[in-house]
C-alpha positions, 0 to 999 in steps of 0.5 A, spaced: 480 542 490 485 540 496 482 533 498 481 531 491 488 533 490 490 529 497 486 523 494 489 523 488 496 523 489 494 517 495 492 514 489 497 515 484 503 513 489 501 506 488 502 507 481 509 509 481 511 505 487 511 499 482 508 493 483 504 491 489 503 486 492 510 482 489 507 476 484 505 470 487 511 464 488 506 459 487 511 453 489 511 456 496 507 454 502 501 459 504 504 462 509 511 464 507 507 468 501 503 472 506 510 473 510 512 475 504 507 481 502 506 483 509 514 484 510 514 488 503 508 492 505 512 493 511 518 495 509 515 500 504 512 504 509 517 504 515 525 503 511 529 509 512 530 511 506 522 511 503 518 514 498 515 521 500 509 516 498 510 511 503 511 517 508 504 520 506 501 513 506 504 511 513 501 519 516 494 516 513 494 510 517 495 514 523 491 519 522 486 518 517 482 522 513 475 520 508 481 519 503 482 512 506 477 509 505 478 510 497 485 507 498 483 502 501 477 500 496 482 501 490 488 498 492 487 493 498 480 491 497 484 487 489 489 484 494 484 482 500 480 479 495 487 475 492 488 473 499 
C-alpha cells in the first residue's frame, strides 16, 4: 500500500546515503565527536544540493507521519544507544 511505500523508501534512504553516523575517531574528545555527528546529520538534511532522501526526510521532521516513529526505531535508536 501507499504508506508501506512511504515507510520503505524512508528506509531505505539511509541505505543508499551511505554510512551514518561517520566512524567513531576515538583519539577525539567526546564532544568534538558529538559535534561531529550532529554537524553530518545537519548538513545532510539542509545542504543545497541534498538527496531527494534527505528532502523527504526533512518534510518528515516537520510533519510526521506514523512512518516515523520506524525510522526512528531502525535508524536513530542504534546511534542513540551508540551515543
Amino acid at each position: 500500500d501507499k504508506a508501506g511505500l512511504y515507510r520503505a523508501v524512508l528506509l531505505g534512504g539511509f541505505h543508499e546515503a551511505g554510512p551514518f553516523p561517520p566512524p567513531v575517531d576515538g583519539r577525539l574528545p567526546a564532544h568534538e565527536q558529538l559535534h561531529g555527528l550532529l554537524e553530518g546529520f545537519l548538513r545532510r538534511l539542509l545542504t543545497s544540493d541534498r538527496t531527494p532522501h534527505a528532502r523527504i526526510m526533512a518534510r518528515e521532521l516537520v510533519e510526521p507521519t506514523p512512518a516515523l516513529r520506524e525510522v526512528v526505531e531502525a535508524a536513530f535508536r542504534p546511534l542513540h544507544d551508540r551515543i
